[in-house]
Every structure is written in C-alpha cells, then in structure tokens.
N, C-alpha and C positions, 0 to 999 in steps of 0.2 A: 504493500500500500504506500508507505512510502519513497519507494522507485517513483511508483505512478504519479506521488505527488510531486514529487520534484520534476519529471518529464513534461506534466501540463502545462504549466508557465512559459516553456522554450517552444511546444507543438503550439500556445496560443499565440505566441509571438509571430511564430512562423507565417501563420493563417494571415495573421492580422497585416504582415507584409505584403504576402502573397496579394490581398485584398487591394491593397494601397498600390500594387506595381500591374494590377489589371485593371486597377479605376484610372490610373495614370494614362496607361496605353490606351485605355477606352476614350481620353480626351484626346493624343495625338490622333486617333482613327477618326474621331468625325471633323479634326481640322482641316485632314487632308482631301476628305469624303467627297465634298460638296463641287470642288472643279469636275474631279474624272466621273461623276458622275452626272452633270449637267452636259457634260461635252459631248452624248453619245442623246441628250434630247434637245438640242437647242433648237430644230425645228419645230418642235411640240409644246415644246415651254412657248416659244416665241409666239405663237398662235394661239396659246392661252391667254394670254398675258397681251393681248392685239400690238404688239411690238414686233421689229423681223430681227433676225439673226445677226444682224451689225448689231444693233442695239441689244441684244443680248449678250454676245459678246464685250459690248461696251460693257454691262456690268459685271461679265464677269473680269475684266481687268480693273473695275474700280476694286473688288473683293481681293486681289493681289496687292494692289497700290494702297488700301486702307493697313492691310497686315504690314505691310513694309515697311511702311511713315511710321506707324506707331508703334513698333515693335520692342527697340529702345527703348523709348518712353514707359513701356507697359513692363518690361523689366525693373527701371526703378520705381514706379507704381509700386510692386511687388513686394520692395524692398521697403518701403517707406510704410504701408499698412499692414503687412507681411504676406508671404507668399501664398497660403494655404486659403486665407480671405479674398487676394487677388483672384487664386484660380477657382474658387466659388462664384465670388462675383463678375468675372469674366462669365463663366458656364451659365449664369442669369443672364447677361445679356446676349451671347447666344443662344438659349434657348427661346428668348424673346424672335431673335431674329429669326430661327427657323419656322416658327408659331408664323409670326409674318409673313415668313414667304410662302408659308404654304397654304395660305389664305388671299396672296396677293392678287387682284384682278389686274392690276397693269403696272408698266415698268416702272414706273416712280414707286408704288409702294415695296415690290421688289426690289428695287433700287435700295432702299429703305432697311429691309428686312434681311437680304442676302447681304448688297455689296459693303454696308455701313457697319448695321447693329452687331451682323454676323464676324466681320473684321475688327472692331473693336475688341468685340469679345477676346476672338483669336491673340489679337497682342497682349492682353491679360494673361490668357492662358496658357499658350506656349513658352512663353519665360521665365513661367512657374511652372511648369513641368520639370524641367531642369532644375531647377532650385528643388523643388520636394524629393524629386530620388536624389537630393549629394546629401538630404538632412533626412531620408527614411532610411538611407543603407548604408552600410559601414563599408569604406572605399574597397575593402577584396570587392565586393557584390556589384559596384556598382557598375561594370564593364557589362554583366549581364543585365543589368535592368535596362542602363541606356541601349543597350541591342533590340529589349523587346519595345520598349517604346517607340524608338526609332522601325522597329519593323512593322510597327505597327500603322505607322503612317504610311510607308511603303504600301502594305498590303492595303490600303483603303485605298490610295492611283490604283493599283493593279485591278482591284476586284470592285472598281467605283463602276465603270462599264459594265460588268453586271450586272447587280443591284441594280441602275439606271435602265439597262434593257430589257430586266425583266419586269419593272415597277412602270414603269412608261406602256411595254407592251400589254400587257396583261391588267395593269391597275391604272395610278396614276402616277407623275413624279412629283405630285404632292405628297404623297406617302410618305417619300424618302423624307422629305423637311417635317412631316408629322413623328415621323418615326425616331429623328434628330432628337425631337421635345422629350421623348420617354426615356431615350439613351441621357439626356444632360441630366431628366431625374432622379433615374437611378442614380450617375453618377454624383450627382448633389448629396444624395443619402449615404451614399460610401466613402465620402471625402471624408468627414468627418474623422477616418479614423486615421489620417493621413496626420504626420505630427511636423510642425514647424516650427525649423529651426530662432528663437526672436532673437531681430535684430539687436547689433550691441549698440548702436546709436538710431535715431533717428533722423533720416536725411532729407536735405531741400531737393526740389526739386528743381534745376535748370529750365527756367521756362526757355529764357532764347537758344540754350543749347537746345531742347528740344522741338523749338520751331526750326531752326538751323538744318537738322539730323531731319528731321520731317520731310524740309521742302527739297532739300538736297538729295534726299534717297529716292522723291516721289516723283519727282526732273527724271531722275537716271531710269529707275523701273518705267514709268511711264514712254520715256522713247526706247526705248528696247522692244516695249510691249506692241508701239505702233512701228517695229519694222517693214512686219508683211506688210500694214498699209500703204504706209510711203514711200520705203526704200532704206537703203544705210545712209545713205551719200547723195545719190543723184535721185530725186523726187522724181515716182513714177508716177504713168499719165492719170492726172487727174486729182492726183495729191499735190497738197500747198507745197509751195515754194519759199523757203524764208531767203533771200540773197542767192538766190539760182542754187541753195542747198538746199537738202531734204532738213523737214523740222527736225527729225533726229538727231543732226548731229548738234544743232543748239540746246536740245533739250538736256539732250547727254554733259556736253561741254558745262552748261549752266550748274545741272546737279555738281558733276565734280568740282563745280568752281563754289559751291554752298558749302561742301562736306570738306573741301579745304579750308576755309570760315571756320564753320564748325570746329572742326582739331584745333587752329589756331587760337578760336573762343575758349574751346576746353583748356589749353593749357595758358591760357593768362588767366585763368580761376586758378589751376593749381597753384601757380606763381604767388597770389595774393591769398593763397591761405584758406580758398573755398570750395565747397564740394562741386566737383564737376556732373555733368551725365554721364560720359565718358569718361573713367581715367586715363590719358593716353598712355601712361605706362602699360597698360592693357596689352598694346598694339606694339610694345615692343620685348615681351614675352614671347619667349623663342616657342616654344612648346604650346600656348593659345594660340599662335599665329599659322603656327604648322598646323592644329587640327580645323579651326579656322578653313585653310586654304584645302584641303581637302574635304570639309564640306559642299566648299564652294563645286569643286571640282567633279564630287560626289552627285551634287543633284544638278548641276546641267549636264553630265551624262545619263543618270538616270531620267527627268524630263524631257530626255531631247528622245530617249529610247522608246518613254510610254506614247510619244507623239508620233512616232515613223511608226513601228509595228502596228499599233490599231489603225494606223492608216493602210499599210499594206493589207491586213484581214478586211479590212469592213469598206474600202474601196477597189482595191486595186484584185480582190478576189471577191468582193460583195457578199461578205458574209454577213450576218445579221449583228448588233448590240452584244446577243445573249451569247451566238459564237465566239464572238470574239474575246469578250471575257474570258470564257472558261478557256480559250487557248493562251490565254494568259496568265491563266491559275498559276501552271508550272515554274513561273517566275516565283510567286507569291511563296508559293511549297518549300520553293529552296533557299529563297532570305529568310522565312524563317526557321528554319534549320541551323543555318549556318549562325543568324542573331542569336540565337539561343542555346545551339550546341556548340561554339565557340568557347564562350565564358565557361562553360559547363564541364565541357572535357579539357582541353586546355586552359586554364583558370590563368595559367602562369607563362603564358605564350608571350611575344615577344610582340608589344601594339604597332612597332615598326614592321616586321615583318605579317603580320595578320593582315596591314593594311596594304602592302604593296604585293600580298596575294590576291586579296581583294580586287584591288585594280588590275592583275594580272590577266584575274579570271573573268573581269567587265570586258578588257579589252580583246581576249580570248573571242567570249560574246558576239561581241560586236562584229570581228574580224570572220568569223566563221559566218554567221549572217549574212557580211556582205558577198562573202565569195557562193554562197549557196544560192541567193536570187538571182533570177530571171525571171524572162517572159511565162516560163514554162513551170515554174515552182510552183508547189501548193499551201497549202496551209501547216503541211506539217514540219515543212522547212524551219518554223521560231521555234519548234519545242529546244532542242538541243543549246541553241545560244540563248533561251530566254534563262533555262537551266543555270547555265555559265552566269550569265550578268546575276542572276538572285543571289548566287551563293555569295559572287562578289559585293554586291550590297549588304548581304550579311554580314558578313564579313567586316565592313566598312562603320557598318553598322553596332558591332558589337564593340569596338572602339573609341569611335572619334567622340562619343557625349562625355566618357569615363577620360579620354583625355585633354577636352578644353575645359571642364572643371576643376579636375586635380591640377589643372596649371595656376591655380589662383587658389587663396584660401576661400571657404566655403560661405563666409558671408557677403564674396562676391559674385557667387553662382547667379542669381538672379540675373545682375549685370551682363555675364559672360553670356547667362540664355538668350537675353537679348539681341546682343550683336549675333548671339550664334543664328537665331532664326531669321534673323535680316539677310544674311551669308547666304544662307540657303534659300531663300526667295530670292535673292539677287541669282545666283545658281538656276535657280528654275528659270527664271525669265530669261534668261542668257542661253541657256539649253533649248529651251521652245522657241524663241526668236530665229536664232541663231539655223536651230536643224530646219525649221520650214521656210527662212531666206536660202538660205542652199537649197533646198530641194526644188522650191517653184524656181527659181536660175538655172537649176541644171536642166529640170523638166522643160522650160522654155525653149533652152537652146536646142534641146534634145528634138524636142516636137518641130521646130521651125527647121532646123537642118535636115532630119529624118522625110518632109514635105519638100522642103525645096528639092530632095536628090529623085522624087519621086517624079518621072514621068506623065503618070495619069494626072497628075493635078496641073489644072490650067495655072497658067500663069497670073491669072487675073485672082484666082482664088489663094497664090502665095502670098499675092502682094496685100490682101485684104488680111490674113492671118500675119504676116509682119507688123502692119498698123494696129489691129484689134490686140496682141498678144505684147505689145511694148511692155506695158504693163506689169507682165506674168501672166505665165497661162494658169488656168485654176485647176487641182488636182480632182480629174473626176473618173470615174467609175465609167466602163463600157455602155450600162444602160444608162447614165446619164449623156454622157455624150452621143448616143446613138437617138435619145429621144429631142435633143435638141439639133441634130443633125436633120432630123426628117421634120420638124417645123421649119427648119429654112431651105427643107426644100431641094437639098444634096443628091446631086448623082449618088449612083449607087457606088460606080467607082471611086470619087472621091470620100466616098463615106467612110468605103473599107479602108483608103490608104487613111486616113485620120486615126482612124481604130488602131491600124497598127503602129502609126506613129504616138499615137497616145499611150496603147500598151508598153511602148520600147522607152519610152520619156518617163513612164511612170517610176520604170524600173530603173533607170539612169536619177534618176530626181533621188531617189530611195538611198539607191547606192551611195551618192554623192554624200547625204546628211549622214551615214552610216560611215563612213568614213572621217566626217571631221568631226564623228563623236568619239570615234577608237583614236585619231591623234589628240584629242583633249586629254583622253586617258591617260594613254604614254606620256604627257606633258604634267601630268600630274607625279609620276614617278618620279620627278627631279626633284618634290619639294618632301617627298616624304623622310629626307633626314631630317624634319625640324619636327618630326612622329619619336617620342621616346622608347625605347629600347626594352625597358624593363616596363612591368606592368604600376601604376599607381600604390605606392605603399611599400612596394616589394622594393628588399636593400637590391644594390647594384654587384654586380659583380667584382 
C-alpha cells in the first residue's frame, strides 16, 4: 500500500502533463487549421459570403499580416499579465472569431471574424505556447514537447485539405469555424491545469517599439504576399506601377527600412536604462539566431511544398479536396513519428546533427519529386518524397523550439516565442510567394514556347496568347482549360496543341518551384553550425 502510495503522486503528475502538452498542441493545431483549410473552398466560401475569390483571398492574407504585426507585441503581452492568462484570453478571442465567421453573411463580417479577431487571438497565443512548455517541463523533456506541438501545427497544413473537402463536400465549411468554438472550449477547460511560470518583474510595454515592429513587419509580409499579383520587380499587366516598379519592391524596401528604426529604437532604450520590446542582445545570441534561421528556412520549405503538391493532385491530375488530403496523410504519419520518436529514442542525440538530417531528408524529398514528375506521372508519385520531407520536418521539429528557448533564460521565453512565430510566418510567406512566382514564370514560358514551336497554331493565335499571357499564365487543370477553350470557340487543332502545351508547362512550372525549394534546403545546411551540438542541459563533452 504504501508503494502504491508513493507511485500516485508521480503517475498524477505525469497525467496532468500529459494533459497540459495535448491542450498545448490542440492550440498550435487550430492556428494552423484555418488557411489549409479554406484554400481547398474559396470558391464556396466566396459564394457564400456574395464576395469572389480575390476578395477572399484578400482576407485570407489580412489573417497572415494581422498574426505577423502583432506577434511581438502579443509575446510581451504575455509577459506582462502572464502567459497562461495571455493564452486563455487569446483562445476567447479566437473562439469569438471562429463563432463569427461561421455565422458571417459577407466579407466585412468575415473580415471581422477570420482575418482580425481570429489573428489577434493567434499572436496571444502562439507566444505563449512556447513560454508554457519551457515553464511545464523540465528542459531533458522539452525537445519532445516542442516536437509534438510543433507537429502539430504541421499536421493541421497537411490534413487542413481534408477536413475542408470533406466539411464543404458533404456539410458545410461553417462547421469547420463551428467546430473551432468547441475545440477552444474544451481547451479553455484544460488550460487550467497548465502552471505558469510569474514573472520576476513587471514590464512596460514599448508602444513605438511596437508600432515600429508592426508597421515594418506588415510592409514586408504584405509585398511578399502581393507577389503573384504584381510581380517582384517589373509590375505585371494591369498591376500598379509605383516609379515604373512593381509596389513590391517599395513595400519590401519600406518595411526593412521601419524594422531598421525599430532595432535602432530598441537599442537607445537599452542605452538609457529602459525596457525595450526587443532586446537586441537577443539577435546576437549565437544559438537563438541559428534556430531562429532554421525556422525561417524550415517553413518556407515546408509552405512552398504544401503549395506545389496539392496543386499537382487537385489540378494538374484533378483529383478531388478529399483525395488529395488523404494523399497527403503520409507526410502527416511520418512528422509525427519522427516529432515524437526522436526525443523518445534518442533523448541525447546530437540537435546539430538531428537537424541537418532533417534537412537532408526534406531535401532528399524534394529532389526525388522532382526527378519523378512528368506528363505521365500519377498520383502515386508524392507518396515516397512526401515520406522523406515529414520525417525531415520531424525531425526539424523535434529540435529547433527546445533550442531557441534554452538559448535564453526562461523568463524570456515569451519574448523568444514571439520573434520565433514572426520567423516562421515570415518563412511561410517567402515559401508561398516565392514557389508560385517560379512556377507561373516557368509555366509561362513553358506554354508560350511549347505554342510558338507548334505548327498547327496560327500565327495570329501566338501573337494573341503572347499579349493575353504577359501577365502569367494561370495554372489550370485540362477540364478547365478545355471548357474555356470551347467558349471561344477553338479549332479543334488548336485546342489539343494548348492541352498539350498546358500539360508540359504545368509540369515544367512544378518542377521549377520544386527545385528552388531543395536549393533553399541545401542553403540552409550552411547555417546549421550556429545549431548546438549537445542536447539542452546535457554537460558537453
């Protein structure tokens, strides 16, 4: 009896962690939820909601650019009334916002409910995620927590498509935002047993630091975000012109020219003795900076990846939402395996070497991908590299949270969540930008060349696809092209050479972003000495 007594305390302990690092992961999985899962109904939302698909689109990049401004900010938020309150009252205002959108009749209230209340929330809560696992687990552990939290975001992109094609097909994609409200409940009722660490002072908060850090991060994500529309450099037809350049690259130029302000603001605070938002000392920690730069690296491969492969299954072979998902399960399977059986079997592995398997095995991925498409592939062609890239994100996964925290003492974890979630949205937006400007330019040239060499096409109809196509050509599917081919009317000759130039462009377009997403990778392998060697806590050799 008394074994038993003594046993219960540690098995209740256990439970009660257990509790705290699946309510954790349950908050990264619905922050990530709500893009990959709109992306596979934006013609359905948009017809709800009497808005078309730009404007839906518009908001889901406001839903980016509100998490990004206020990301910082919502870090030392955290800090200041404590974390565990933060990541409560964040989870109210997103559950406010999902309640909203899933009652929204048109874009402003949606507006409203998705791209505002729902982002708000987010920079609440994401940067107290981080801060509650470095103050619920004792640093051996924490390698594995941050694996599954972070997987857990992961697996919501991967199996957002899903959920969206089957709630859309079969129900509605209100559900998905109804279903949001019950998930933030629950987790309201399990926070509770989450313990936080309090602050040892009480801090100001920066307001011009944080208007600075705002406007300057929202400048940068915001032209990144409008690449496909405009262009990088040279404004495509029909987008503004700022000085015969595309707004991008003022927009870009400006933010960096804020977020230089910014630091310089930060550090004549420290100078005079007061609390900054940033500490720049932050940003010259060898070891924050190296995980840091591997997040970055981390998720504009992975977003550039979840963007090209659903696009190959559910256009370029026209498979449904619900298919395409489940061919993307096998990603999901093997991040978390690797997030989770990492810390698990190797406890004591070496976060440099874990991490530059990681990327090894993304860039593996990627690399096998690209050599296995063509015209003639099928769908089973992703299983094998989707395999590759999860494990590597697992992998990446089970690391990089346990080492931009243990680079700082732990009452400055909040802080570090913050920039860390900024990284990583900066990351995603640079990955999505980035892979579908390559891909409509390679698609472009690919379609305009593949027609020009072509014979059967009148000359008269090259020279109207060079004018219409300046632009970029748009990535469509056989039966979309073939139904807009027979409203205007197309020989039949000219229609099959389109098809097949459109078939052979799609695959060169594909290729192309698949490619300058495995050279990010390898570019990433150069920064991973500033990844430490020994695990957190653990003496050195």
């Amino acid at each position: 009896m008394a074994a038993k007594a003594r046993t219960t305390p540690a098995s209740g302990k256990a439970k009660a962690t257990q509790t705290v690092l699946l309510t954790l992961a349950a908050g990264q999985f619905l922050m990530a939820l709500d893009s990959s899962v709109m992306n596979v109904s934006i013609a359905t939302v948009a017809q709800d909601v009497g808005t078309t698909v730009s404007g839906l689109q518009g908001a889901i990049t406001a839903y980016t650019l509100v998490m990004a401004m206020l990301m910082i900010s919502g870090g030392k938020v955290g800090a200041l009334i404590g974390r565990k309150r933060a990541f409560m009252i964040g989870c109210v205002i997103y559950g406010c916002g999902s309640l909203t959108t899933s009652l929204a009749p048109n874009l402003p209230v949606l507006l409203l409910g998705w791209s505002f209340l729902e982002g708000v929330g987010a920079a609440l809560i994401m940067p107290a995620i981080v801060a509650l696992v470095a103050s619920n687990f004792a640093v051996e552990r924490r390698p594995a927590a941050y694996g599954l939290v972070a997987a857990a975001g992961a697996v919501a992109i991967a199996v957002g498509p899903l959920i969206g094609g089957v709630a859309t097909t079969y129900f509605s994609w209100r559900w998905v935002f109804a279903g949001e409200v019950v998930v933030v409940l629950a987790i309201l009722v399990l926070a509770r047993r989450a313990a936080d660490a309090p602050p040892d002072h009480r801090p100001r908060i920066d307001v011009p630091g944080a208007i600075l850090s705002a406007l300057g991060i929202g400048l940068f994500v915001f032209g990144v975000l409008r690449t496909s529309e405009w262009g990088w450099f040279r404004p495509k037809a029909g987008a503004p012109s700022w000085f015969a350049l595309s707004p991008v690259v003022w927009l870009i130029l400006a933010g960096l020219l804020l977020l230089w302000v910014f630091f310089r603001w930060e550090e004549r605070l420290v100078a005079r003795g007061r609390e900054p938002l940033v500490d720049p000392e932050l940003l010259r920690n060898r070891q924050l900076t190296g995980g840091l730069t591997m997040f970055l690296f981390q998720y504009l491969v992975q977003m550039g990846v979840f963007f090209v492969v659903p696009l190959y299954l559910s256009v370029a072979l026209g498979l449904s939402a619900i298919k395409t998902g489940v061919l993307i399960l096998p990603l999901s399977v093997s991040l978390l395996a690797a997030a989770i059986g990492i810390p698990r079997f190797r406890p004591n592995a070496s976060p440099r070497r874990v991490v530059q398997l990681g990327i090894l095995l993304m860039l593996a991925g990627g690399v096998v991908l690209l050599m296995a498409l063509d015209e003639d592939s099928g769908a089973a062609v992703v299983t094998v590299p989707l395999l590759l890239i999860g494990l590597g994100m697992g992998a990446l996964a089970s690391q990089l949270g346990a080492v931009t925290v243990s680079a700082v003492p732990d009452e400055q974890s909040a802080e570090v969540g913050g920039i860390q979630n900024t990284v990583t949205n900066l990351g995603a937006s640079i990955g999505t930008a980035v892979a579908g400007s390559i891909l409509i330019t390679v698609l472009t040239a690919s379609f305009l060349a593949t027609i020009e060499d072509n014979p059967a096409v009148p000359a008269s109809v090259k020279d109207q696809a060079n004018t219409r196509l300046v632009g970029g050509a748009p990535f469509l599917s056989d039966a979309q092209l073939t139904a807009a081919l027979d409203e205007a009317g197309t020989q039949p000759a000219v229609s099959q050479a389109a098809l097949d130039a459109n078939a052979k462009a799609r695959i060169d377009g594909l290729r192309a972003a698949l490619a300058v997403l495995a050279l990010a990778a390898l570019s990433a392998l150069f920064f991973t000495q500033r990844i430490p060697s020994n695990q957190p806590g653990a003496a050195r050799p």
